[in-house]
C-alpha positions as CSV (number, residue, x, y, z in Angstrom):
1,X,140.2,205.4,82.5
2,X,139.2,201.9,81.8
3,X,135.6,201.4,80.8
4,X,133.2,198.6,82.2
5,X,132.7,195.9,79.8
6,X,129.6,194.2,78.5
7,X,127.9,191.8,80.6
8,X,126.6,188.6,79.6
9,X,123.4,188.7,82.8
10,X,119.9,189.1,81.6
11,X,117.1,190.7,83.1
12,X,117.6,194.3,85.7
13,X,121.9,192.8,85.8
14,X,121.9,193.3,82.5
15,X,120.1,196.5,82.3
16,X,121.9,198.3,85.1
17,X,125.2,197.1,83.9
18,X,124.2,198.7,80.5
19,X,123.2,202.1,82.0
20,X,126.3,201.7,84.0
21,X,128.6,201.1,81.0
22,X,126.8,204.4,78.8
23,X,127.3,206.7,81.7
24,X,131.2,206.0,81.8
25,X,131.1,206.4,78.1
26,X,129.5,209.4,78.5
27,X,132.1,210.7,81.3
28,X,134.9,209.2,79.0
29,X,133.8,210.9,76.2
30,X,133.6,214.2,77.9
31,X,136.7,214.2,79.8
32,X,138.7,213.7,76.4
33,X,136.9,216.8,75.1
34,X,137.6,218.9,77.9
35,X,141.4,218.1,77.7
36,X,141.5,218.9,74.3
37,X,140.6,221.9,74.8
38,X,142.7,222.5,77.9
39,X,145.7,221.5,75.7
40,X,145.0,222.6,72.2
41,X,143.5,225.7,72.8
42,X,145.0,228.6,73.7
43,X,143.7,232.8,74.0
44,X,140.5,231.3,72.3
45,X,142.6,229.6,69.7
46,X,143.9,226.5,68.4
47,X,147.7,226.4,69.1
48,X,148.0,223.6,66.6
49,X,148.1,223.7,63.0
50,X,146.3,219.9,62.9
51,X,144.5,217.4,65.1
52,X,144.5,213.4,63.8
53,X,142.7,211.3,65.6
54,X,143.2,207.6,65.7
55,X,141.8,204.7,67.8
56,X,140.9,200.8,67.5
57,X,137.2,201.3,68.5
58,X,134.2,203.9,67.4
59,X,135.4,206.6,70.1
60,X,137.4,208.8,67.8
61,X,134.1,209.3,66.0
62,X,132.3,209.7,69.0
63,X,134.3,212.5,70.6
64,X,134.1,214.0,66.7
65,X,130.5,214.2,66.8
66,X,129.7,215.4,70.6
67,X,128.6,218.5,71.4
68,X,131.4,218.2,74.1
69,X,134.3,218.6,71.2
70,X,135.3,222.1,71.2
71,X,134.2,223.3,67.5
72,X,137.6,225.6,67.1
73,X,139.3,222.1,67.5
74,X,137.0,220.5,64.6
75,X,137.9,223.2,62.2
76,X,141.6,221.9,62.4
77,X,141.1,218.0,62.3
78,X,142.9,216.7,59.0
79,X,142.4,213.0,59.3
80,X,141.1,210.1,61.4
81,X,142.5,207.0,61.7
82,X,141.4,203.1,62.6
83,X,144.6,201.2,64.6
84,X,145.0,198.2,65.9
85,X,147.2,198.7,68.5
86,X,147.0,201.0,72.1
87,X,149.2,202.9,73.8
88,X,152.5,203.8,72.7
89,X,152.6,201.3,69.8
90,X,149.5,202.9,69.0
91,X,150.7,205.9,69.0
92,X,153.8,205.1,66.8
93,X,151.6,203.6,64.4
94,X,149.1,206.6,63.6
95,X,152.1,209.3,63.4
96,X,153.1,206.9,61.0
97,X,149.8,207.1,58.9
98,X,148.9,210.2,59.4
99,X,152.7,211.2,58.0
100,X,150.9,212.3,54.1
101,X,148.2,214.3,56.3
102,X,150.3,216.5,57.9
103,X,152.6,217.1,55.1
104,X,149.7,218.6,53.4
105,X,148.7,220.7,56.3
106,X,151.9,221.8,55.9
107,X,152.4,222.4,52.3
108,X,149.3,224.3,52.5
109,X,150.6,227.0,54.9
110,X,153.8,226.7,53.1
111,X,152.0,228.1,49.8
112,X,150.0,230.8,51.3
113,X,153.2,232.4,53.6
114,X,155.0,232.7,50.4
115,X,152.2,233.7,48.2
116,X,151.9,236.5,50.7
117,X,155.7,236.8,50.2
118,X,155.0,237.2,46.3
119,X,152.2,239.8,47.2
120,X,154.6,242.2,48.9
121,X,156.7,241.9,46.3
122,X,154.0,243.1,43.4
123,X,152.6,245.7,45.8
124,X,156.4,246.8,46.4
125,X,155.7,247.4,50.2
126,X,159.2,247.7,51.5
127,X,158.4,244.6,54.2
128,X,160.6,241.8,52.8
129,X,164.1,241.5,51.8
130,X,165.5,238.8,49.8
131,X,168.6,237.2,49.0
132,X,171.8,236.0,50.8
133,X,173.1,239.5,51.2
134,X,170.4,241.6,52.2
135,X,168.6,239.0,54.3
136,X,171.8,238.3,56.6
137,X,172.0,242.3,56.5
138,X,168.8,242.7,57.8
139,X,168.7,240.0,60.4
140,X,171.6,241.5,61.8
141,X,169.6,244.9,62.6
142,X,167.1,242.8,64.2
143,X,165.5,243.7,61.3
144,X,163.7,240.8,60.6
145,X,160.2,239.4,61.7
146,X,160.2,236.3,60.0
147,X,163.2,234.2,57.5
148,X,162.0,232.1,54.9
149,X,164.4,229.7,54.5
150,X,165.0,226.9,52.0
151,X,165.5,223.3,54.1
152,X,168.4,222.0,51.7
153,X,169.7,225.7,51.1
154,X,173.8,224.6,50.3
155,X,175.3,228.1,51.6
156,X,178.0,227.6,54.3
157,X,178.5,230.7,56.5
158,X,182.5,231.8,56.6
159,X,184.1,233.7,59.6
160,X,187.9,234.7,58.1
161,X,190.3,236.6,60.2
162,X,193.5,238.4,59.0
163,X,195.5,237.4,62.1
164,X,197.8,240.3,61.6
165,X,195.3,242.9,61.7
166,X,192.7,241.6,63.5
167,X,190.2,242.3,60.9
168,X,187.0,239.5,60.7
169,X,185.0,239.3,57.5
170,X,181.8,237.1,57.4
171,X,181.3,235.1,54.0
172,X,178.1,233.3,52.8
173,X,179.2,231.1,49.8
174,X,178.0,228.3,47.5
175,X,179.9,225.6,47.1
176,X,181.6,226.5,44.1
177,X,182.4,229.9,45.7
178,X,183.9,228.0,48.9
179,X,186.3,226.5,46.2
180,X,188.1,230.2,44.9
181,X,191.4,230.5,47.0
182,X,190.2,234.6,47.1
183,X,187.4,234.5,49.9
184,X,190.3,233.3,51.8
185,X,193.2,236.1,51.3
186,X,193.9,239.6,51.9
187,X,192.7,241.4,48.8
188,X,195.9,244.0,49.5
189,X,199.0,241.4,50.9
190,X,197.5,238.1,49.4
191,X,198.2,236.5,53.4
192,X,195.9,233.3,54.2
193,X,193.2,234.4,56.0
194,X,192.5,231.9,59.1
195,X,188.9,230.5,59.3
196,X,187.7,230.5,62.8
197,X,184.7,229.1,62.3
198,X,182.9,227.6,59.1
199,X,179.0,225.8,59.5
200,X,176.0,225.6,57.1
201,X,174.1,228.6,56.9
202,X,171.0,226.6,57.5
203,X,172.7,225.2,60.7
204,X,173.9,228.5,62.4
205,X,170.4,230.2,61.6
206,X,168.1,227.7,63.1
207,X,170.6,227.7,66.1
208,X,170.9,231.2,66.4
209,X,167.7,233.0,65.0
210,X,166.7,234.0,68.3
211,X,169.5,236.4,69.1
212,X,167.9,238.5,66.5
213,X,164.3,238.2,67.9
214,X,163.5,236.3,64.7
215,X,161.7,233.4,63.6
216,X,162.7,230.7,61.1
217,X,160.3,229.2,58.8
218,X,161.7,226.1,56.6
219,X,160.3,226.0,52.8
220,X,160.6,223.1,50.5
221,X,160.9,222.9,46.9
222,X,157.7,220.4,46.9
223,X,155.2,223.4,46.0
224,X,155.3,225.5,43.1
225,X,155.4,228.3,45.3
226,X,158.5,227.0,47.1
227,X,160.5,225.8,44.1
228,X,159.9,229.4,42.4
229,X,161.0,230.9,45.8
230,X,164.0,228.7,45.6
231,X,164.8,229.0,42.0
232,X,164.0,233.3,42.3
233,X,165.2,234.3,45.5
234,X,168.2,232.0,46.3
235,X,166.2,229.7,48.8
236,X,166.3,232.9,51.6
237,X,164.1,236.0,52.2
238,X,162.4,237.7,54.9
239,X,159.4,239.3,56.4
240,X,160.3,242.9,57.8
241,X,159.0,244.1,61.1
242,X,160.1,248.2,60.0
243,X,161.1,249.2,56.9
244,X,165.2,249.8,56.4
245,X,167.4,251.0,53.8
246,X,170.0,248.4,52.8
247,X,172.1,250.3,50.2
248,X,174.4,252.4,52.4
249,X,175.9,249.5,54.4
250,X,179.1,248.1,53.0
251,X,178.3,244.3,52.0
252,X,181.2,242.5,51.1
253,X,178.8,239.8,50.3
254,X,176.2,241.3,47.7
255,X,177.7,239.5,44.9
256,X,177.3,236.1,46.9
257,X,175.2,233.3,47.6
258,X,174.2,232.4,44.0
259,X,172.6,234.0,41.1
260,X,170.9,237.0,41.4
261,X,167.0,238.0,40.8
262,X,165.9,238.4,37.4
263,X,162.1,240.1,38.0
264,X,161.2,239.1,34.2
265,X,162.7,235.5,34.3
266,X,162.2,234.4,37.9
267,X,158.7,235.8,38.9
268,X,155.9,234.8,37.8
């Protein structure tokens, strides 16, 4: 919508034109309101974690300030920003300042997921699971609501077959551990073992997540929160949905995946 602009005429021109030129800033102003709402508001909530708003003129304080701006939309603006540009250069250039505000949005919901992570830990609920082993367990019974999962996590997910017996194992290993020849034998004839497939664990979960009617929720080490998750709990844990028992399955990885939780060292 382009708006009229000022007119140079005196006299009624001049004051018509004015009227004129406040109504479709009204109108404007209104419109941007209502699709707002009609595209960051869903069930009677925002389904964004942040708004920015940016623009050359005074209209992204405008809209702020109207009645018109849906308040459940106000409660989840992180920044404004003055441009100098429109339309898609515009655009490029406040994603590019608002970069530092959305990190923190982020960081911030980073910190309380895994403080409530930390929480079911000291109330010992029984709802999360942690670690390599018992995470990839747990996933695989559908088990899991919700992986926590470190962005830079260096685990690389092994499938090894025993061509003569058919048998497939499923390895999660450091790097070191992808370096010892015995991941990759028979334990019983010392035969090679042929790797049919090999890909970083954070790779194959983000691509395949969904088969387990999980979701995937990247963590950073730029918190303290995160880098004691990371540092603690090997960079992996999960949110139950049902409470399971872990012990009785036979895990050929539980000794995998890097060093294991020490409660007194780890935890704070």
């Amino acid at each position: 919508m382009e708006l009229p602009k000022k007119h140079g005429r005196g006299g009624q021109s001049a004051n018509r034109f004015a009227r004129i030129r406040e109504e479709k800033r009204s109108h404007y102003v209104k419109k941007v309101a209502q699709l707002a709402t009609q595209n960051f508001i869903t069930n009677d909530v925002p389904n964004v974690k942040g708004i920015v708003m940016a623009g050359s003129a005074d209209f992204k304080t405008v809209i702020q300030q109207s009645d018109a701006f849906d308040k459940r939309l106000q409660a989840v603006l992180v920044a404004t920003y003055d441009i100098q540009y429109g339309f898609e250069d515009g655009l490029n250039h406040a994603i590019t300042q608002a970069a530092d505000a959305l990190a923190n949005v982020r960081f911030v919901e980073e910190k309380a997921m895994i403080s409530n992570f930390f929480e079911n830990i000291n109330l010992d609920t029984g709802m999360i699971v942690f670690g390599v082993a018992d995470t990839m367990k747990a996933l695989e019974m559908s088990a899991v609501e919700k992986v926590l999962l470190f962005d830079e996590i260096e685990i690389t997910r092994y499938e090894v077959t025993n061509s003569a017996t058919g048998q497939t194992r499923t390895w999660y290993l450091t790097p070191s551990q992808s370096e010892d020849p015995k991941y990759f034998k028979d334990p019983q004839t010392g035969v090679d073992l042929d790797v049919t497939a090999s890909e970083p664990l954070g790779d194959w979960l983000l691509v395949n997540y969904q088969h387990f009617g999980a979701k995937v929720e990247l963590i950073s080490d730029k918190t303290q929160e995160g880098f004691q998750f990371v540092k603690g709990f090997g960079g992996i844990g999960g949110f139950l949905r049902y409470k399971i028992e872990l012990d009785d399955i036979v895990d050929y990885n539980k000794d995998l995946g890097g060093d294991d939780f020490d409660p007194d060292e780890d935890f704070i």
